[in-house]
Structure formats: C-alpha cells, structure tokens
MDAnalysis code that builds the backbone (N, CA, C; Angstrom):
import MDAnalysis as mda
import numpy as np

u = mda.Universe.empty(285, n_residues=95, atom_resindex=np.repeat(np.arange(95), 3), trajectory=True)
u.add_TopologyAttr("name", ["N", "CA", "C"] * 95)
u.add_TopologyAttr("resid", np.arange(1, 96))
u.add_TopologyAttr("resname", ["UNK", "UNK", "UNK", "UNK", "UNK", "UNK", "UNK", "UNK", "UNK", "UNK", "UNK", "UNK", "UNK", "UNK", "UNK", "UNK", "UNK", "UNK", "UNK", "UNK", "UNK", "UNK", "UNK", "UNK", "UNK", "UNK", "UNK", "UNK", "UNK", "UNK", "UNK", "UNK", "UNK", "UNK", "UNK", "UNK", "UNK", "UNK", "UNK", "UNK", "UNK", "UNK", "UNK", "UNK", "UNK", "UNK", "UNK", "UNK", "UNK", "UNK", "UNK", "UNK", "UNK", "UNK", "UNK", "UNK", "UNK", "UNK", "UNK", "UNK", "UNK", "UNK", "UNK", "UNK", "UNK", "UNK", "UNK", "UNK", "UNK", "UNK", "UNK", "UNK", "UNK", "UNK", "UNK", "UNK", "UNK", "UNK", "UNK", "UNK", "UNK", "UNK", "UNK", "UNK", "UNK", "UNK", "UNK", "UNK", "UNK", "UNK", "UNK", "UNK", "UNK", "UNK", "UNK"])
u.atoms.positions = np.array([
    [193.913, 85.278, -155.189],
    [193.491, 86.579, -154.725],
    [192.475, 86.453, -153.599],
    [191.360, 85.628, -153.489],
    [190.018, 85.412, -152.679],
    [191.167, 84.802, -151.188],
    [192.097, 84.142, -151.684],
    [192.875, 83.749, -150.092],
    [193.609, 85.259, -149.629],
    [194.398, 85.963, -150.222],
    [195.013, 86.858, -150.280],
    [194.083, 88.053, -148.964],
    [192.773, 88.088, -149.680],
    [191.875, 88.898, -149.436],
    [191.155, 89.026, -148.248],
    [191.439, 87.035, -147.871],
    [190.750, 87.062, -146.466],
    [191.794, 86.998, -145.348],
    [192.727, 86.884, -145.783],
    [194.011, 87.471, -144.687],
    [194.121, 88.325, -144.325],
    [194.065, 89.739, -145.843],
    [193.645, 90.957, -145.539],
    [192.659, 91.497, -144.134],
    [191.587, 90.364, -144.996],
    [190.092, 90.811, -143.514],
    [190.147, 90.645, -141.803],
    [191.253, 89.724, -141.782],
    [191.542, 89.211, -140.550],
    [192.679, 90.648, -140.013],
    [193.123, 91.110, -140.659],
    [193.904, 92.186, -139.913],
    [193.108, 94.064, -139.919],
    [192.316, 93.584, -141.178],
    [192.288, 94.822, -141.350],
    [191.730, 96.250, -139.960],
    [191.093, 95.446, -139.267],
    [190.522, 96.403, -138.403],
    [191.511, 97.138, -137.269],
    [192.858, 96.147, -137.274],
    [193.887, 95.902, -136.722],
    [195.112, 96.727, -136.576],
    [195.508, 97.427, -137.964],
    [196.420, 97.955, -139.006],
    [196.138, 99.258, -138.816],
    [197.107, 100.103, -138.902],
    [197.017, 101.700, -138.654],
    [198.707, 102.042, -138.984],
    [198.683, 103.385, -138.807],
    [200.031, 103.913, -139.221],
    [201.052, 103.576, -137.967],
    [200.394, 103.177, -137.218],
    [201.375, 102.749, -135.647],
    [202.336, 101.440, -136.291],
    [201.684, 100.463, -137.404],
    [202.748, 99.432, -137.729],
    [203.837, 98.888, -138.553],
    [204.750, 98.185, -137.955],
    [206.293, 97.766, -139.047],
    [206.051, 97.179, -139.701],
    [205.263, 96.853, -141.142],
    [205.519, 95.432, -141.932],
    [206.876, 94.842, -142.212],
    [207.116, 93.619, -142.029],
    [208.533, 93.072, -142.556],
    [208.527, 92.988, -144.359],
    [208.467, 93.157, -145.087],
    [209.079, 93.251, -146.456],
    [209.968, 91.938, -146.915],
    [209.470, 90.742, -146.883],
    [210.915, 90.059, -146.969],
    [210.073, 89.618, -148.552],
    [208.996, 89.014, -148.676],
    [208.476, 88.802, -149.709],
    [208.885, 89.332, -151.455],
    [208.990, 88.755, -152.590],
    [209.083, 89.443, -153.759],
    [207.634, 89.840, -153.911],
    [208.178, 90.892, -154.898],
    [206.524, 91.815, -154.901],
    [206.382, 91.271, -156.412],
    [206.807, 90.835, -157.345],
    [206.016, 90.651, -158.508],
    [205.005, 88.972, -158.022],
    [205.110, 88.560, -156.792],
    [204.746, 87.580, -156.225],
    [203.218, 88.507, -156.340],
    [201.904, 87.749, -155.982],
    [201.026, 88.638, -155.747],
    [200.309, 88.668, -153.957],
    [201.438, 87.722, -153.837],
    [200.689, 88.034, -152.314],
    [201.578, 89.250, -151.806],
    [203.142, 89.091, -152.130],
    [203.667, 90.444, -151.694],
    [202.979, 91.907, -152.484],
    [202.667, 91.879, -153.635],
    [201.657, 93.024, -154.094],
    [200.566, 93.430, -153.674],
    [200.107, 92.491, -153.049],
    [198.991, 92.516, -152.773],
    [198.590, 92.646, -151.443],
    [199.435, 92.377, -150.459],
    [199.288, 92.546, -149.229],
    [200.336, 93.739, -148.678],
    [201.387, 93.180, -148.956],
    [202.916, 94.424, -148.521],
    [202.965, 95.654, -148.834],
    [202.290, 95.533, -150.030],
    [202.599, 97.055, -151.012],
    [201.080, 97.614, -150.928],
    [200.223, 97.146, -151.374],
    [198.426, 98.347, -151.705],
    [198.164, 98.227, -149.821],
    [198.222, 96.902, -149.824],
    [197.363, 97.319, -148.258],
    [198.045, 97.922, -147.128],
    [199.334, 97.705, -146.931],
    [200.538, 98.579, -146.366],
    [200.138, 99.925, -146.113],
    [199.768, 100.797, -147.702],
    [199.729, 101.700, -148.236],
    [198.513, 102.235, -147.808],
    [197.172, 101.640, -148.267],
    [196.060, 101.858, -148.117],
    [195.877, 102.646, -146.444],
    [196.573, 101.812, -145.624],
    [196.287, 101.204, -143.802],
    [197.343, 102.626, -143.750],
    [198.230, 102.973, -144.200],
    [199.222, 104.008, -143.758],
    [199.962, 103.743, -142.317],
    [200.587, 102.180, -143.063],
    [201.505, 101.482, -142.290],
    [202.819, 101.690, -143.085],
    [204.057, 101.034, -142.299],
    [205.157, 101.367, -142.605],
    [205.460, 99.638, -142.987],
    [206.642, 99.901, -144.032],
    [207.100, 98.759, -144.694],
    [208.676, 98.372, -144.874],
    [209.301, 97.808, -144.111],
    [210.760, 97.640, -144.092],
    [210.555, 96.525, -144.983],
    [211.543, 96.994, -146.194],
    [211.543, 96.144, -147.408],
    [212.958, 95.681, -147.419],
    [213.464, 94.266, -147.083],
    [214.309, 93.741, -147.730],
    [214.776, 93.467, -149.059],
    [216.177, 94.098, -149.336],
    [216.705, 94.104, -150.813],
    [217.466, 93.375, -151.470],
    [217.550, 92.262, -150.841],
    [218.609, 91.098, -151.084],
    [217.866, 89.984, -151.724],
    [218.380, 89.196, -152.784],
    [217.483, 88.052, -152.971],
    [217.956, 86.956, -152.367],
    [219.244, 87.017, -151.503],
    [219.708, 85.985, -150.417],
    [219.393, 85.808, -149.204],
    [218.692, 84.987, -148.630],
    [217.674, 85.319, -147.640],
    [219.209, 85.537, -146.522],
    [219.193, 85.863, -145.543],
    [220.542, 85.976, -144.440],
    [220.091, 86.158, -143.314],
    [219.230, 84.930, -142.371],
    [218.684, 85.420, -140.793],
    [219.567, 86.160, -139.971],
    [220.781, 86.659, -139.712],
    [221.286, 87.568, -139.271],
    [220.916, 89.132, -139.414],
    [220.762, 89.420, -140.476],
    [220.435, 90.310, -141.274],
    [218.600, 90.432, -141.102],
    [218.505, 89.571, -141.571],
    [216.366, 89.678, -141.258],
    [216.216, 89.957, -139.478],
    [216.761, 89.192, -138.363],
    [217.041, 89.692, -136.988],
    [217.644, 90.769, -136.849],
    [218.134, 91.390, -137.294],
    [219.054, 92.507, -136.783],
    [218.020, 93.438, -137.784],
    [217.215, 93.919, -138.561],
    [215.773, 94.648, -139.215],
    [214.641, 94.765, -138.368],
    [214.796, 93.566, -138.092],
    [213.440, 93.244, -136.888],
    [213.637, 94.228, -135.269],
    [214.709, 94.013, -135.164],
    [214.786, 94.661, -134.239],
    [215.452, 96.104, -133.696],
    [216.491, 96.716, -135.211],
    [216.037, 98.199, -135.197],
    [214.959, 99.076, -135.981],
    [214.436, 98.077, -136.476],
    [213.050, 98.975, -137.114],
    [211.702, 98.633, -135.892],
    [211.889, 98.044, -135.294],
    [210.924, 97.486, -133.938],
    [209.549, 97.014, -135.249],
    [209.947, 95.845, -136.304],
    [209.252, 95.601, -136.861],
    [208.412, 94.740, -136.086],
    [206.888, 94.711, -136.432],
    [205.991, 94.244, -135.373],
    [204.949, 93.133, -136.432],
    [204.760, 93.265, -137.413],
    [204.437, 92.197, -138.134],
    [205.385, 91.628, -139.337],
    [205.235, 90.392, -138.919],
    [206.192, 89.904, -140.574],
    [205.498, 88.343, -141.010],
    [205.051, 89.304, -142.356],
    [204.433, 88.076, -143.050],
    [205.825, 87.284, -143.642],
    [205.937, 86.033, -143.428],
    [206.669, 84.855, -144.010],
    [206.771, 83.628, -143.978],
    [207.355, 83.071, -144.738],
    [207.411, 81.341, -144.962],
    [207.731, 80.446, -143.815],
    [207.446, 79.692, -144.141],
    [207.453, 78.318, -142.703],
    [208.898, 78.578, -143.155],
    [209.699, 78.217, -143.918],
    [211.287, 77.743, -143.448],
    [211.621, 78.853, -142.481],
    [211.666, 79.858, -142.650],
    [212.381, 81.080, -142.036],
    [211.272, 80.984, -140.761],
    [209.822, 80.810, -140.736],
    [209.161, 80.872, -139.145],
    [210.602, 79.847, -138.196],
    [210.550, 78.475, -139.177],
    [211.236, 77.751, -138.393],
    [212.569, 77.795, -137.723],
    [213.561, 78.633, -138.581],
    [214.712, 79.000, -137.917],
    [214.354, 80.595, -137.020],
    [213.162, 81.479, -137.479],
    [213.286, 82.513, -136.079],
    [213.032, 81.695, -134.793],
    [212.397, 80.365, -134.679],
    [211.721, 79.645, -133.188],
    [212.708, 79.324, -132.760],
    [213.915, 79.114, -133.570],
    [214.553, 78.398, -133.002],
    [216.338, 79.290, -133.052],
    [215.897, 80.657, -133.069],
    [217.458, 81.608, -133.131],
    [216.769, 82.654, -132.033],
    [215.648, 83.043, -132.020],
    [215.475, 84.022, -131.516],
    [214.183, 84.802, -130.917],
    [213.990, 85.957, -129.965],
    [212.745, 85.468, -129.111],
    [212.054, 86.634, -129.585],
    [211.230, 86.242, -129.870],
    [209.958, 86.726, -131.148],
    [209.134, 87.420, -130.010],
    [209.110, 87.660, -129.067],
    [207.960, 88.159, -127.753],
    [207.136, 89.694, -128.672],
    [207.889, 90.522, -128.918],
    [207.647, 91.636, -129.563],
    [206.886, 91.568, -130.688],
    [206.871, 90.564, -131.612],
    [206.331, 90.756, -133.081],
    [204.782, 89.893, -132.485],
    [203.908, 91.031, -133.173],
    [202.348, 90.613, -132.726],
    [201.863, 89.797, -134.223],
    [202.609, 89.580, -135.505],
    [202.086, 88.686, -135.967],
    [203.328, 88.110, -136.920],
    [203.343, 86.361, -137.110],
    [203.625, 85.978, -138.544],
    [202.533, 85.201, -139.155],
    [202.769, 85.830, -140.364],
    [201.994, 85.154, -141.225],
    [202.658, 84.223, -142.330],
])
C-alpha cells in the first residue's frame, strides 16, 4: 500500500477529469483497487476497463486509440511489445 500510495503522490496534482486511464489491471489485485478504481474516481478521471482475462495487443492498441487513452498503468511485458508494435507519442504516462 505505502508503494501504491507514493505513485499515487507523483500524479496526483496531475489528474483531473480531462484523463483516459487504461484499465488493463485485475482489480481484486490491490494496486488495480487502489489506484484504477478509488483514485480514478476520487480525481474524476475516466477509466477504460478491459474485460478479457486474455491479454490481446491488438485489441489493447486499437482502446488506446479510440478512447484517446492517455495514461496506462502496466507491466513491463506488454511496455515491451507496445515499444516495439507501436508509437506511443500520445500517451503522457506508463506506469
């Protein structure tokens, strides 16, 4: 939670209803609870939630870019195949 929290701090001043969260995270996870869902909420940001438990980079690219999602918290494997499928210029953060 204390790591969770200071990730939080690093955006928070940042965050407003102007932004896309990416959703790819499970939420009984607590960083997706804890970051995706209360602080999302809190900030009165928007949250494109992926519903698949099969991850499918076609599918996560093609979200990203009709929801003009602008942050997406996620895992090194998937950072590593967006660097290398597709041009990220638009999204102002991964985490």
């Amino acid at each position: 939670m204390v790591s969770n929290l200071t990730q939080i701090n690093v955006f928070e001043d940042q965050i407003n209803h102007e932004n896309i969260f990416m959703g790819s995270h499970d939420f009984f996870h607590i960083y997706g609870l804890a970051f995706l869902v209360h602080f999302v909420i809190i900030k009165g940001a928007s949250c494109v939630i992926l519903c698949k438990f099969k991850f499918e980079l076609e599918t996560f690219c093609r979200i990203i870019q009709d929801y003009k999602v602008n942050i997406a918290p996620i895992v090194p494997p998937i950072i590593w195949l967006l660097v290398n499928k597709i041009n990220l210029i638009k999204v102002l953060a991964i985490v």
